[in-house]
C-alpha positions as CSV (number, residue, x, y, z in Angstrom):
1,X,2.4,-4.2,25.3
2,X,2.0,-6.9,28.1
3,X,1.7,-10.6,27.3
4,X,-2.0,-11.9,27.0
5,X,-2.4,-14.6,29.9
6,X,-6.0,-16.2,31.0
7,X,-6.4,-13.5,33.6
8,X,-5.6,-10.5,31.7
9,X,-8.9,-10.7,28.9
10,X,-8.2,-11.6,24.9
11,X,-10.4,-9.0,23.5
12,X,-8.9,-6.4,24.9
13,X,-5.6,-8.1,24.1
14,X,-6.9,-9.1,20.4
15,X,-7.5,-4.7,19.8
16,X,-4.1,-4.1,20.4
17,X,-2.5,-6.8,18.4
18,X,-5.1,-5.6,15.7
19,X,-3.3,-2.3,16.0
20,X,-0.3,-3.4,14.3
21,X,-1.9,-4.2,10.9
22,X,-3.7,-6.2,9.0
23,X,-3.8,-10.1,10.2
24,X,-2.3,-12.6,7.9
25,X,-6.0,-14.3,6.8
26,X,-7.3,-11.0,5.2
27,X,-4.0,-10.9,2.7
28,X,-3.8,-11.9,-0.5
29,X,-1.5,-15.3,-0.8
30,X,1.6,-13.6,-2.1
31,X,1.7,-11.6,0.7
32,X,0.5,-13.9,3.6
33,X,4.1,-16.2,3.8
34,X,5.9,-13.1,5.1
35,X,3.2,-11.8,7.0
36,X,2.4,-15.3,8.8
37,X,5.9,-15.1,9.7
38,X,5.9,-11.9,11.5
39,X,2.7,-12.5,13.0
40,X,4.3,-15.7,13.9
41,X,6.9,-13.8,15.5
42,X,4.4,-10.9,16.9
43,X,2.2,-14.1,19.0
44,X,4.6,-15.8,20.4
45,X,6.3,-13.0,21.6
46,X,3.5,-11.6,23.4
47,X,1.9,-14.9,24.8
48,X,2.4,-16.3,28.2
49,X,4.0,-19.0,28.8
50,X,0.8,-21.1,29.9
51,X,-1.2,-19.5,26.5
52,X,1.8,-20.2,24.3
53,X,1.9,-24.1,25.2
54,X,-2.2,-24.4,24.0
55,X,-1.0,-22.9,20.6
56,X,2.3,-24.3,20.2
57,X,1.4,-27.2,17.8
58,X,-0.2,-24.5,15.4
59,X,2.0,-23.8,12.3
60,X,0.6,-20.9,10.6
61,X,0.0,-17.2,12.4
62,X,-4.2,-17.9,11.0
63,X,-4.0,-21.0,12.9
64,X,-2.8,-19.5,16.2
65,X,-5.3,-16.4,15.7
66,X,-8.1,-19.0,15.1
67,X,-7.1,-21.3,18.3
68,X,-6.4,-18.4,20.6
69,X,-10.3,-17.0,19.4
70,X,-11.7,-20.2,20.1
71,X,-10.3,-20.8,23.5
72,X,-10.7,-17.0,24.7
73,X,-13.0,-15.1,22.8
74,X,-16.5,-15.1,25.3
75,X,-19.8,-16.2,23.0
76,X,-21.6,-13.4,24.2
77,X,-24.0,-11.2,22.1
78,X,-21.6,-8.0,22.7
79,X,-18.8,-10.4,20.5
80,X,-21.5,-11.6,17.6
């Protein structure tokens, strides 16, 4: 899978990485530490280098997820 940039479009990006399983905010506590982490692992891995700076200062694989939606995903009706 190809890093997400700018150019490249989140919401195609955001299918694929949903691909790989459930995201850490829909799991149960117990679960979500390890899951984070391997999310954690999973995003920074396949960011570019310019995304990966905007969510660098995020601490938690939700928190990434919820900065990289607000910065990319389009407010359009097709996304509501």
């Amino acid at each position: 899978m190809e890093k997400f940039t700018a150019d490249n479009g989140f919401s195609l990006w955001r299918i694929k990485i949903d691909a790989l399983g459930r995201h850490p905010a829909t799991l149960a506590d117990k679960e979500n530490d390890f899951i984070s982490n391997v999310y954690n692992t999973i995003y920074h891995s396949f960011l570019g280098d310019e995304v990966l700076l905007e969510v660098a200062d995020e601490d938690t694989a939700t928190s990434v997820w919820l900065k990289l939606e607000s910065l990319y995903m389009t407010k359009s009706l097709t996304n509501k």
